[in-house]
FIMIMAR-152234 format. One record per residue (C-alpha): residue in one letter; x, y, z. Coordinates in steps of 0.001 Angstrom, whole numbers, always signed. Last residue first. Example, Ala and Ser with C-alpha at 12.3 -4.5 7.8 and 13.67 -1.06 7.14 Angstrom:
2
 r    east   north      up
 S  +13670   -1060   +7140
 A  +12300   -4500   +7800
***
This chain:
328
 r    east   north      up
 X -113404  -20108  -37901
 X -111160  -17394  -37180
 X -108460  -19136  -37883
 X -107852  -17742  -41032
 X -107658  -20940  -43314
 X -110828  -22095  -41200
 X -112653  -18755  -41918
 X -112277  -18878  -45227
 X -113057  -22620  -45482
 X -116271  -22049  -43595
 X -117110  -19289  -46107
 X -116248  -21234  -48903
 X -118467  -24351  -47722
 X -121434  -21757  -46731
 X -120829  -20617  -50892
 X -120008  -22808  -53112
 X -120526  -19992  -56324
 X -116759  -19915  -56457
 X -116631  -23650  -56738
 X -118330  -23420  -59617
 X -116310  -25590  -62002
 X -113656  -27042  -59407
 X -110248  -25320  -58722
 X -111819  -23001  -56345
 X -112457  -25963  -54373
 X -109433  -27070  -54005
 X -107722  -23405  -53349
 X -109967  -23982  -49668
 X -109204  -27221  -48794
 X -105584  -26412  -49613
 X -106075  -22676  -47122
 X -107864  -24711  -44330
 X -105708  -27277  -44051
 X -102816  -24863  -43887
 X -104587  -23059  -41168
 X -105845  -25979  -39482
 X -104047  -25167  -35974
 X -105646  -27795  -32939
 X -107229  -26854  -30027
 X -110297  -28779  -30130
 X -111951  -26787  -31323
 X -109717  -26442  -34241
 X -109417  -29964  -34782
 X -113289  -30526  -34459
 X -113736  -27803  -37492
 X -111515  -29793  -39575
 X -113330  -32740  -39219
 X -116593  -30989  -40276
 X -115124  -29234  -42708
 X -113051  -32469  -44227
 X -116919  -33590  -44144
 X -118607  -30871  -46171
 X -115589  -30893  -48951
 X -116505  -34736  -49303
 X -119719  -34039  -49900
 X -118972  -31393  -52161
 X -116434  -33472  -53984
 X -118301  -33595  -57406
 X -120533  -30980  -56620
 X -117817  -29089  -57898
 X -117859  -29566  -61371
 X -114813  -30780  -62996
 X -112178  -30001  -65547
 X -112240  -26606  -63858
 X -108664  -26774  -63412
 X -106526  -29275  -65391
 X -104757  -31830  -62971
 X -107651  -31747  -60832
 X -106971  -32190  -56815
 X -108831  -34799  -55156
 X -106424  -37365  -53874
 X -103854  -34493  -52167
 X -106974  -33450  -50468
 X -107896  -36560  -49166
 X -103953  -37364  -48048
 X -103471  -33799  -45969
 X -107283  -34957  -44544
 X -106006  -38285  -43592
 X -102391  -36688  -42108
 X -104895  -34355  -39977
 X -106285  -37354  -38677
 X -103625  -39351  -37940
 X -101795  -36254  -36022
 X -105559  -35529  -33756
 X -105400  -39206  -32931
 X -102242  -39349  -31942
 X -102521  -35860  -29792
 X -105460  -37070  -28172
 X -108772  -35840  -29059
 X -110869  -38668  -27385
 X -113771  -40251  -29807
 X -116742  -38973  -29271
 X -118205  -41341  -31914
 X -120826  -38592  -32756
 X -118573  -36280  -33455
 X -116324  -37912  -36248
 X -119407  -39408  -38083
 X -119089  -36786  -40871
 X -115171  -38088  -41347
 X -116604  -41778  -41831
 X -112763  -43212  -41323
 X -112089  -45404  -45273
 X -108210  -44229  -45002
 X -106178  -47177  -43766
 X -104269  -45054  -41129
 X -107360  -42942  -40093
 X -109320  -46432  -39914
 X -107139  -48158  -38000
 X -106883  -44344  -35565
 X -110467  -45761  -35305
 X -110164  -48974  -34517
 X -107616  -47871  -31295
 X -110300  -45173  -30474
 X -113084  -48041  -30619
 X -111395  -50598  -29022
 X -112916  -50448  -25084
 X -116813  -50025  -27096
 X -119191  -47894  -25106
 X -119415  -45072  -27510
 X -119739  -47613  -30529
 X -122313  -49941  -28858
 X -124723  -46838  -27959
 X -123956  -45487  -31601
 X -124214  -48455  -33052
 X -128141  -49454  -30863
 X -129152  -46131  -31400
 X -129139  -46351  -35242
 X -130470  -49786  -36104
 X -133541  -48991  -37531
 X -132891  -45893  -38717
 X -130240  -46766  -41069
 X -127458  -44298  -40866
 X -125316  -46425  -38131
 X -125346  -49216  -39847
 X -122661  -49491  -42025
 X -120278  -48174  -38765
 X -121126  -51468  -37006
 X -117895  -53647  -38868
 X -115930  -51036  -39427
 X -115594  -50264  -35284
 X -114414  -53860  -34511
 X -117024  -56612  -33587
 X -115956  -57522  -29932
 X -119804  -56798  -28815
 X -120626  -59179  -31698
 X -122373  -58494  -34695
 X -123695  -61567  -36727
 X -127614  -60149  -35811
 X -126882  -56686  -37944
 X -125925  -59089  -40642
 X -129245  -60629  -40437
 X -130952  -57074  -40213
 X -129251  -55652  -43546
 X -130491  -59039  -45417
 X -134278  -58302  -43931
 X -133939  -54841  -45122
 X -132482  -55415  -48514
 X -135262  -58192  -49201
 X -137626  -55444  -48032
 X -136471  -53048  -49929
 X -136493  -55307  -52884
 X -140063  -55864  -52385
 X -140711  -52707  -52352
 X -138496  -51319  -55131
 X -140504  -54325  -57552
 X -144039  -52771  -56636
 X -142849  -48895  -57319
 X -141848  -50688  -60604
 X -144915  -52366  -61436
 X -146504  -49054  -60331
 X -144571  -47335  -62543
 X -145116  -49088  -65336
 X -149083  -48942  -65181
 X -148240  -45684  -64978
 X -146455  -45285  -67991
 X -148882  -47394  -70332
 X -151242  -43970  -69349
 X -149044  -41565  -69890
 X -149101  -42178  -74053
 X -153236  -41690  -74986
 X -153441  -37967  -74353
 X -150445  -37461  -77158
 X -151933  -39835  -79050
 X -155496  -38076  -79471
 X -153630  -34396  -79304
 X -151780  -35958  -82562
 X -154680  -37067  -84255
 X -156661  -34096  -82717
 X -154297  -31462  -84676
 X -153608  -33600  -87815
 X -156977  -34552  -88822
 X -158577  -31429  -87596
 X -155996  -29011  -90006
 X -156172  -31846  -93244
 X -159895  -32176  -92484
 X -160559  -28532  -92426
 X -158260  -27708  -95465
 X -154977  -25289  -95000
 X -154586  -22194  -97036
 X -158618  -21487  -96819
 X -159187  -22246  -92992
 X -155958  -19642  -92631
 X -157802  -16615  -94470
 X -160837  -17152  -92812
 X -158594  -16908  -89161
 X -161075  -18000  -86140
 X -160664  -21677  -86374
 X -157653  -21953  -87670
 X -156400  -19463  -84590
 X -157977  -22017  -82507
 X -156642  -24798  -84242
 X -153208  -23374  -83326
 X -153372  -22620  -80120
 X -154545  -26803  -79635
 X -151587  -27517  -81176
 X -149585  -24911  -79048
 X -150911  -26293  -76396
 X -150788  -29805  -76597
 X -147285  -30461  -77658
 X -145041  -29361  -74359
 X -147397  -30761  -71942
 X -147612  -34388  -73836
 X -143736  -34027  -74797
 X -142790  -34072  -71217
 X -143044  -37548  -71472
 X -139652  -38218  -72650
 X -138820  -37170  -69004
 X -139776  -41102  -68215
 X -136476  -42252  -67173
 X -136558  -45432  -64747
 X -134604  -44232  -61748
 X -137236  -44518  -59610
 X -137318  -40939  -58344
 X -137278  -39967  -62200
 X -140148  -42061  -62542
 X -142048  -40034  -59841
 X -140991  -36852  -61537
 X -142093  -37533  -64984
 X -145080  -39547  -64010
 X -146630  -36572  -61817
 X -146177  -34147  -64771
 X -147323  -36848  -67241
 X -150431  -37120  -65328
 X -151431  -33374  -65228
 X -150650  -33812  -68953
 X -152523  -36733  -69642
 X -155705  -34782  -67020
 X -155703  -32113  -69573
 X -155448  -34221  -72675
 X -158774  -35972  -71601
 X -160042  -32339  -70709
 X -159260  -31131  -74283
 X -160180  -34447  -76172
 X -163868  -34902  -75117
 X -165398  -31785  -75817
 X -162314  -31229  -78791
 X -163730  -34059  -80449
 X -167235  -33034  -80605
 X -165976  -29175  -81447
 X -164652  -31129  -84498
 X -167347  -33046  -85734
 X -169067  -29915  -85458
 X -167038  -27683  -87818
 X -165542  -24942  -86418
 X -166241  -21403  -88039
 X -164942  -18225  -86385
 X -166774  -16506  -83556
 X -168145  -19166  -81527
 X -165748  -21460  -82009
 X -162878  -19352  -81239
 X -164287  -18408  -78173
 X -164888  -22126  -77437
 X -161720  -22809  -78224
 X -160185  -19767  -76264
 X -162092  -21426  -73316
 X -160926  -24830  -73311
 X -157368  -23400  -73585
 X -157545  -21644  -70437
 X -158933  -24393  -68824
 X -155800  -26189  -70517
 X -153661  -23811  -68787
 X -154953  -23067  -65193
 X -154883  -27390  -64817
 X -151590  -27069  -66078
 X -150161  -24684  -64123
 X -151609  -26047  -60964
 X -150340  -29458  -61443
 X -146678  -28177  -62278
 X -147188  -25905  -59628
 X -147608  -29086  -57000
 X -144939  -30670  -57808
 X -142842  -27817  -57473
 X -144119  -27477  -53875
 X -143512  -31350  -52733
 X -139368  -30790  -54950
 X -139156  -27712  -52395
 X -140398  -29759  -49424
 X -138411  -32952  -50330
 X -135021  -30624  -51610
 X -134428  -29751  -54614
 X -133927  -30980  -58408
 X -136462  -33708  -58324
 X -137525  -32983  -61473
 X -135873  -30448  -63567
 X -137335  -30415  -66682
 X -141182  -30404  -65651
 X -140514  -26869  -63803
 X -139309  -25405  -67098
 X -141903  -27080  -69172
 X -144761  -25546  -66941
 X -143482  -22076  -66713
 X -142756  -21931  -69982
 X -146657  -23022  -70511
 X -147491  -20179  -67308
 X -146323  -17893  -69707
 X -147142  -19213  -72786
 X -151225  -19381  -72251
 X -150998  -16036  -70351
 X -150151  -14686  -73776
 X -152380  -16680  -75625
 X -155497  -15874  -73563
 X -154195  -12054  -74410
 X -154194  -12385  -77922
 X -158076  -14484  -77653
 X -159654  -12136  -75916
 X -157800   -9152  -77753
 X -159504  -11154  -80844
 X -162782  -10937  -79380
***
């Protein structure tokens, strides 16, 4: 019985690391990845406290439990179960809403190694006689009492919160579409570029934009100005004259100029990696479109090797590589 019990405890911690490790980075991926961590968390703690149900009743059997006890632990193992499978879901969906809630890791992190050690309490004559029954019960389902009691304020929190995003979405949306309305087919470029991420309102910019008699004289205003949507720079079509192509390489020459570090590796490089992506992107239409971004290429490229990480960038390096070599 007690390589039972060892080798319960063993794939106990395991999948528990497991657990932790996946509940402290929530939301670290994308939607399908973050979806299929999700559901491990679940998984690993539903095969973890069945686990632990059964090297309690193991330990029952073969040590000495009292039967106040193995009353409380009936009802407090699967209760804690479904606090921790909770938690999980809490932790991540709070996260989403901005609103904190990794404290509650402490419900998955707590449990089983309380529970572990009442079974080994249980089993062990020599521990039941260093530490007294009600002294080791009393503390261990206390705790596993509170621990399975704390989610449960938290969802009732969330869903007030879920609640309040709604309806603030909605105020955003109906705000969003009455300044949508105010546009004018003599609106400048600025004015409809908000839009053109939203959904809703998507095919009518773009259709506007690409139709629009001011729209390569707005945007060479933009280039000059500095605030042109570099990631939009294909969809606007706009015509690659040699103006245009000059204004834009003198906004990328300015962008990089803005983001260099004055101590290397003082920052992370996700810190520009968007705007890394989208000099790439423009960059990438210059050259196809006949223009030399060699030197472009080669500062874009020595900028992000002066971020933390920006060795590890990789597609963006590659790109840049390529780009400073003109083989891009």
């Amino acid at each position: 019985m007690l390589v039972i019990g060892v080798l319960l405890i063993a794939a106990i911690a395991f999948l528990w690391l497991g657990l932790l490790a996946n509940a402290s980075h929530p939301n670290s991926s994308d939607a399908a990845g973050n979806g299929m961590s999700e559901a491990f968390g679940a998984m690993f703690a539903i095969a973890i406290w069945v686990m632990l149900a059964i090297m309690l009743i193991v330990a029952g059997f073969n040590g000495d439990m009292p039967v106040w006890a193995a009353a409380v632990a009936f009802v407090l193992v699967p209760a804690s179960g479904v606090a921790a499978v909770v938690a999980g879901d809490l932790i991540v969906k709070l996260d989403k809403l901005g609103a904190g809630g990794r404290w509650l890791i402490v419900v998955p992190a707590l449990v089983p190694p309380l529970l572990i050690f009442y079974a080994c309490w249980t089993y062990f004559s020599s521990l039941r006689a260093a530490i007294p029954g009600g002294l080791a019960g009393g503390l261990v389902w206390g705790i596993v009492l509170i621990l399975s009691i704390l989610p449960w304020p938290m969802l009732a929190m969330k869903s007030r919160l879920q609640q309040t995003m709604m309806e603030a979405q909605r105020d955003e949306a109906a705000e969003n579409q009455a300044k949508f309305d105010k546009l004018t087919p003599e609106s400048p470029l600025w004015e409809w570029l908000p839009f053109i991420d939203d959904y809703q309102f998507r095919t009518q910019v773009i259709d506007h934009i690409r139709q629009s008699k001011t729209m390569q004289a707005d945007a060479e205003t933009m280039l000059d100005r500095g605030d042109f949507p570099l990631l939009h720079l294909r969809e606007l079509e706009v015509d690659p004259t040699p103006g245009f192509c000059q204004k834009l390489r003198a906004f990328l020459e300015r962008k990089e100029v803005s983001l260099r570090l004055a101590t290397p590796e003082s920052m992370p490089y996700k810190a520009i990696a968007g705007e890394v992506d989208a000099a790439i992107n423009a960059m990438s239409w210059l050259n196809q479109n006949h223009n030399d971004v060699r030197d472009l290429g080669a500062a874009y490229l020595a900028l992000a090797l002066s971020y933390k990480g920006g060795k590890d960038a990789g597609w963006n390096l590659v790109q840049l590589r390529e780009l400073s070599e003109g083989t891009y």
